[in-house]
N, C-alpha and C positions, 0 to 999 in steps of 0.2 A: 504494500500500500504506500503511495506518496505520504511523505512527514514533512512536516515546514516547521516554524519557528515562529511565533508573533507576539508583538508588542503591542502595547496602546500606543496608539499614535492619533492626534485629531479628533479625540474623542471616540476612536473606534477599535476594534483589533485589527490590529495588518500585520502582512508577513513581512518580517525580518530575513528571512533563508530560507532554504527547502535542497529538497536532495533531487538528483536526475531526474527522477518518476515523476514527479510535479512538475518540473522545468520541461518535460516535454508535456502538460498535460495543458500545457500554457500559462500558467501562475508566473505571477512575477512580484518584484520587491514593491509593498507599498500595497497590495493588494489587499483590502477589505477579508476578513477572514470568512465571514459572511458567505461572503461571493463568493471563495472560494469551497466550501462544504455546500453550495448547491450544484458547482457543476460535479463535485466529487464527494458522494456523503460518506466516503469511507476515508476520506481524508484523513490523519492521524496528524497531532497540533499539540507539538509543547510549550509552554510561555518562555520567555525567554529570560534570563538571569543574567544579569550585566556582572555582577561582582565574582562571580563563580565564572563567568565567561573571560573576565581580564586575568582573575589570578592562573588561569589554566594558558592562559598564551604567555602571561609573565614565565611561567613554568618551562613556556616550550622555547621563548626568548632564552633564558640563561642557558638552558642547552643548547643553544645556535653558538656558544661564546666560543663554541671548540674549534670556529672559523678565525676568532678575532674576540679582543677583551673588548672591542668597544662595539657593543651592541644598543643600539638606542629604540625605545618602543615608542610612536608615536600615538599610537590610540591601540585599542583591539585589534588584531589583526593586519597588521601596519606595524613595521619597522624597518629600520636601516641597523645596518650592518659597515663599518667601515674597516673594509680588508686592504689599506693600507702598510706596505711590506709584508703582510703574510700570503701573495701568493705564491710565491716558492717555496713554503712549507708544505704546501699541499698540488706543487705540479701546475699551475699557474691558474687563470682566470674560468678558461674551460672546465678545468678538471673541479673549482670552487662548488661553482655554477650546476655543475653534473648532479657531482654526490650531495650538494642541497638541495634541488629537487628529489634525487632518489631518498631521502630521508624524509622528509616533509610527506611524500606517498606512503613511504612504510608506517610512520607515523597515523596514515588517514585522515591527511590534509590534501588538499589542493592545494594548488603556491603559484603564482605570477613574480618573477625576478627577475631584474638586470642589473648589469654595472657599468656605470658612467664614473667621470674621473667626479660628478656633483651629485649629491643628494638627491636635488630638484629635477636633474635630467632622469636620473634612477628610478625615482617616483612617475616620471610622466612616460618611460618608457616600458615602467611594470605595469601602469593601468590603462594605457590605451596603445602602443606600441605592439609593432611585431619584431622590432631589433630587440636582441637579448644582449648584448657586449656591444658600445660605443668605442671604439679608440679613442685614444688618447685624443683631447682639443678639439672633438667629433659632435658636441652635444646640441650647437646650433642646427647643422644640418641633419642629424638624427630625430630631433623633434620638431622642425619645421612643419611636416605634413599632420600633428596631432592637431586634436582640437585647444582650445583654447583651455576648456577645464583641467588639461594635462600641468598646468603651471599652478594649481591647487587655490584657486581663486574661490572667493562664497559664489553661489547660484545667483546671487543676485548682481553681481557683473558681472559674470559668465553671460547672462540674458539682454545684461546691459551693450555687451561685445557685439554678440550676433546682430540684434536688432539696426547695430549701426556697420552690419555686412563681415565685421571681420572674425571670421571661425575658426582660423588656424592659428596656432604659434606662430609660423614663418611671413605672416600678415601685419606682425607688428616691427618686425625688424626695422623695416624701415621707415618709417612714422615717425613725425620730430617729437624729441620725449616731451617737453614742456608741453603741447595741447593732451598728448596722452594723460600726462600728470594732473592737471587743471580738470579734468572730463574724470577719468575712473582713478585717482586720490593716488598716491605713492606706493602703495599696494602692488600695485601691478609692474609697477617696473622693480618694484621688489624682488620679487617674485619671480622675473625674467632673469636679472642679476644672479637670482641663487642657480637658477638653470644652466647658466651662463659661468658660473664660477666668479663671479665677479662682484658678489655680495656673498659677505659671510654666514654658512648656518652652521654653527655649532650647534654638533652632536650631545646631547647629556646621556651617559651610559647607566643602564639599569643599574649596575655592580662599577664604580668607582674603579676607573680601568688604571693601572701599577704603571708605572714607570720601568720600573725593574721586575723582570718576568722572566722562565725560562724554562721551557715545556718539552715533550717527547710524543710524538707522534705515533705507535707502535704497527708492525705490521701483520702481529696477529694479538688480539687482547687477551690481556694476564687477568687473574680472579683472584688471586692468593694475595695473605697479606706480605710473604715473605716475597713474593715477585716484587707489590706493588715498594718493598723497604730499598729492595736490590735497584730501580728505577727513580728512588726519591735521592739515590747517594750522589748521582752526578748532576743532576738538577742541580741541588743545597751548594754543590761546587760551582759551576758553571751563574747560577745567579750570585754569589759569594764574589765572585771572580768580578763582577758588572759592579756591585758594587763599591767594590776597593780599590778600581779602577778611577768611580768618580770621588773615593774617598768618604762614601757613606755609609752608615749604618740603618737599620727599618726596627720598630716596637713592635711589627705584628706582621706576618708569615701568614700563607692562605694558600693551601694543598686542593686541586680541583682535581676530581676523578670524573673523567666522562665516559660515561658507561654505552653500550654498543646500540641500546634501545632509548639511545636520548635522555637518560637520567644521568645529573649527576649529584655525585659526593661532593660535598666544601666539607674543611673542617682549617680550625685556622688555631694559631698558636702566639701568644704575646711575649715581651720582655720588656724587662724594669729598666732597662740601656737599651742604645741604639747597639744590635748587633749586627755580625756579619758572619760569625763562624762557623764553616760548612758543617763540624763536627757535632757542636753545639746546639744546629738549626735540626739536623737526624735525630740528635737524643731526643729534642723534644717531640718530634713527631712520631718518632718509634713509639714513645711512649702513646701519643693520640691514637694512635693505631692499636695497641695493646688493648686500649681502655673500652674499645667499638664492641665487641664481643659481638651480641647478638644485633647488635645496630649494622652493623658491617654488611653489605647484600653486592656483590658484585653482579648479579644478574647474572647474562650470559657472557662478564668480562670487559674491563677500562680501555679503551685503545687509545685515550690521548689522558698524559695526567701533566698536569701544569703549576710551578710554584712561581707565587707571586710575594711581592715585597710590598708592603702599607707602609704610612707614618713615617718614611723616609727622613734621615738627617743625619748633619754633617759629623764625620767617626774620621778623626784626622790617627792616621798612625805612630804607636808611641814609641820610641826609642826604649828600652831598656839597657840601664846601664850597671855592670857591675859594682857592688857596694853603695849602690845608690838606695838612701831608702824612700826617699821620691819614688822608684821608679817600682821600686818590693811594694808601699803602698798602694801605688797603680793595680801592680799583680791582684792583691790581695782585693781591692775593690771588683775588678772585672770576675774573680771565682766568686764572689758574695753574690752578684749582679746574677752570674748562669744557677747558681744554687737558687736564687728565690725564682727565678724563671720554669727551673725542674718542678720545684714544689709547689707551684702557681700552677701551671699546668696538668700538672698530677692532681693534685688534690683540689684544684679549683680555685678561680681569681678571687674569690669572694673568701676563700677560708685560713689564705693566706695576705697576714697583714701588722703595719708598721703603725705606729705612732704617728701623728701629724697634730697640727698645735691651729688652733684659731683665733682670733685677734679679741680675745675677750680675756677680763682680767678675774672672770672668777673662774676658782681652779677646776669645778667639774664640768664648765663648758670649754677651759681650752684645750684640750687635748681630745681628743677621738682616734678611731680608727681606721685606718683605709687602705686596702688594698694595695700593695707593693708594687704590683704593677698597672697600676692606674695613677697615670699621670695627671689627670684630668683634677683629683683629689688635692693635689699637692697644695702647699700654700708655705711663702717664702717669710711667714708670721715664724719666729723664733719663741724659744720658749724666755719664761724672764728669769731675772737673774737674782731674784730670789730665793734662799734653799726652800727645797719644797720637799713634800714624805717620799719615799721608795714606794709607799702603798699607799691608794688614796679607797677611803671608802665611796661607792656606788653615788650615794647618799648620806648627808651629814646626821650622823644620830645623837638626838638629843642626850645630857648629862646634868646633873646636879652638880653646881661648882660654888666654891664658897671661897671671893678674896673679900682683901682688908679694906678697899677703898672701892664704892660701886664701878669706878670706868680702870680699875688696874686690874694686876693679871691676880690669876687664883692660886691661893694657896691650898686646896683639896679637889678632889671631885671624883664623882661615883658613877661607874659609866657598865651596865649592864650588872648592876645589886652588885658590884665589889668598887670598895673606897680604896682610893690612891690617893698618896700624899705626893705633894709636887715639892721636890729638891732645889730645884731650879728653873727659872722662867727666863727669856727673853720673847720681847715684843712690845706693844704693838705694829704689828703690819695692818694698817687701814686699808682696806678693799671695799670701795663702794660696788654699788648692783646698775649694771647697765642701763640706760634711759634711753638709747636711740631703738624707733622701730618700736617701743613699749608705752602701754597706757601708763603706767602705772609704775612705781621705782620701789624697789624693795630697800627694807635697812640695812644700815651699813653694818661692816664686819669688823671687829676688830682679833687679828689671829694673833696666837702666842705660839710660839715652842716651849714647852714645860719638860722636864725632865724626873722621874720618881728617884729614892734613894736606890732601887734595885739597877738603877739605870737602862729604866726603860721610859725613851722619847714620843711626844705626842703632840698634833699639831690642833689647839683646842681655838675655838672661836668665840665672842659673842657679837652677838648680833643688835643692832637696834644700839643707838650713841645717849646714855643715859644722861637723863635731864632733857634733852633738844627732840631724840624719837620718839623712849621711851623710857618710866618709870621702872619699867622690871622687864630688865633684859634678858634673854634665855642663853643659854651655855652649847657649844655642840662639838663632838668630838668628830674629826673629818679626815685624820690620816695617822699615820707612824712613820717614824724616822727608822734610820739602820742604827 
């Protein structure tokens, strides 16, 4: 039975798409769904699903990427492809052009494609063209003989064109631009220029296309994880190589498996430093590999796998020099840097993590924790130069404290039903309570270090500036010293 596809459209159902058995049964795009279940009441009619309909062509985009990193999708079904120096990886423009259509069939698509040295020529010679391949500087007389809609104008200058005779591309050429411009707005010679090569259309790629890449094309595809380890060693080299060349280092590593049925594997891997070490960039990924278990699905086998380099930056080469302990402290930074990298990746970004300090002066909002290798966290706020406890409690817990003068330090106090006598005090450190971004300002603090006869330290607080906040001020014990 013929199946179509419709939408509301105008107030009504219309067809969106249909399969062969409708298109010969004479249905076409836009057609009343109506009209169509009388000439054919066994018609079969799905509604159409635009978000399920984009993510499935995004899907079938990133697998196109095993042509070129820079895949761009312009709507549904509609994208560019910019195979810029990679047709000699794959036997030139022909052989591209071949196996992308024979995969888009096996896949069970249809596909209209061409290549021109422009997007704009690309596009008007996939939708209304019968050239497939433009040479070089070809794209004028290649799309002379299209219609005008070929240069991707709205319908409503498109109807504006015809009416005033001119139907072709090759009918504007020579027409002085200013009446053109004046008559249907800058549009259009836009639009001509992009076809032309001689206005700009920057591509935007699905996936953030690497600078630094370096792939393997295979000529029969591997399934196993020790093939795919034996395949990622001269990649890790070969892009190590690109990078030390220009003297850089990358935060984030990204391993592409493209599988034989158009699926692929990403799996990607960070660092705390800009690395580059071929040896360093395998451990990590061996281990990615290891961690896949039951995630891991080769299908019927990867035949192209591709390592790319993110977050690029400048990794100048270090001298080492004997007895130098400059250069031993270099050493010793760079193995700390691959250690949190292992264990970041191993264990996960989130569950490995450092110290970091925020620009606030009470002691349980400055410090947090974050992530070793997320840069993004970082913050160039230093800690102050106050001694502060080795242990700070969560939460400051209240205590009975008893001094000789209401705003001095205390000479006792009983902090979980056992009484401490204090030896020794210094302080106060005065710590007020933040006011920016807040209704409302808490009382001040005033903290002590106290010290028991057993010589155990304690960093005790009160709160509230007696007489001026408040009459009876509370006590709170909030950390220990070593």
């Amino acid at each position: 039975m013929p199946v179509v596809i419709h939408e509301k459209a105008k107030s009504a159902l219309r067809i969106r798409a249909m399969d062969v058995c409708a298109a010969k049964l004479g249905f076409y795009q836009g057609q009343a769904l109506a009209d169509a279940r009388a000439i054919e009441p066994k018609l079969i009619a799905f509604e159409a699903n635009a978000d399920e309909e984009a993510q499935s062509f995004r899907r079938l985009a990133k697998a196109l990427m095993r042509y070129s990193p820079v895949v761009s999708v312009q709507a549904t079904g509609e994208l560019f492809i910019d195979i810029t120096g990679c047709q000699r990886l794959f036997g030139g423009e022909e052989a591209i052009l071949s196996d992308f259509r024979q995969r888009i069939a096996r896949a069970g698509y249809s596909v209209r494609a061409a290549i021109t040295d422009t997007a704009g020529a690309a596009w008007a010679l996939a939708r209304y063209g019968d050239l497939k391949i433009a040479s070089e500087c070809a794209q004028p007389s290649a799309i002379a003989s299209l219609p005008v809609e070929a240069l991707r104008l709205p319908p409503d200058l498109s109807d504006r064109l015809r009416r005033l005779g001119l139907k072709t591309v090759g009918q504007l050429y020579d027409m002085p631009r200013a009446p053109l411009t004046a008559r249907f707005t800058k549009l259009l010679l836009w639009r001509l220029g992009q076809a032309f090569g001689t206005e700009a259309e920057p591509l935007v790629p699905i996936i953030p296309a690497p600078r630094y890449y370096a792939e393997r094309k295979l000529a029969e595809p591997v399934s196993t994880v020790e093939a795919v380890k034996s395949i990622l060693a001269p990649l890790a080299h070969d892009l190590a190589e690109d990078l030390a060349r220009d003297s850089a280092g990358a935060r984030r590593f990204e391993l592409a498996l493209f599988r034989v049925d158009n699926e692929v594997t990403r799996m990607g891997i960070s660092a705390s430093a800009p690395a580059r070490d071929a040896k360093h960039i395998i451990r990590l990924f061996e281990y990615r590999l290891d961690d896949l278990k039951d995630e891991y699905d080769a299908g019927f086998g990867f035949e192209l796998l591709r390592l790319s380099a993110f977050d690029v930056r400048s990794l100048c080469v270090r001298q080492r020099a004997a007895f130098d302990l400059q250069s031993e402290r270099q050493a010793q930074e760079e193995a700390l840097a691959e250690l949190k990298d292992r264990l970041s990746n191993r264990l996960g970004t989130t569950n490995v993590r450092r110290v970091s300090f925020r620009n606030s002066h009470l002691p349980e909002r400055a410090a947090h924790f974050t992530p070793v290798i997320n840069s993004a966290n970082r913050s160039d706020v230093g800690p102050v130069d106050h001694a502060r406890p080795v242990k700070l409690l969560p939460r400051p817990e209240a205590i009975e404290a008893l001094a000789e003068v209401p705003d001095g330090p205390p000479i006792r106090f009983k902090w979980r039903r056992v009484a401490y006598a204090v030896a020794r005090a210094n302080g106060p450190e005065r710590i007020a309570d933040e006011w920016q971004g807040k209704e409302t300002v808490g009382p001040t603090r005033d903290y002590y270090r106290v010290e028991t006869p057993e010589g155990r330290r304690y960093w005790l607080f009160r709160e509230g500036l007696y007489g001026a906040e408040t009459n009876n001020p509370r006590w709170f014990l909030h950390g220990f010293f070593a």
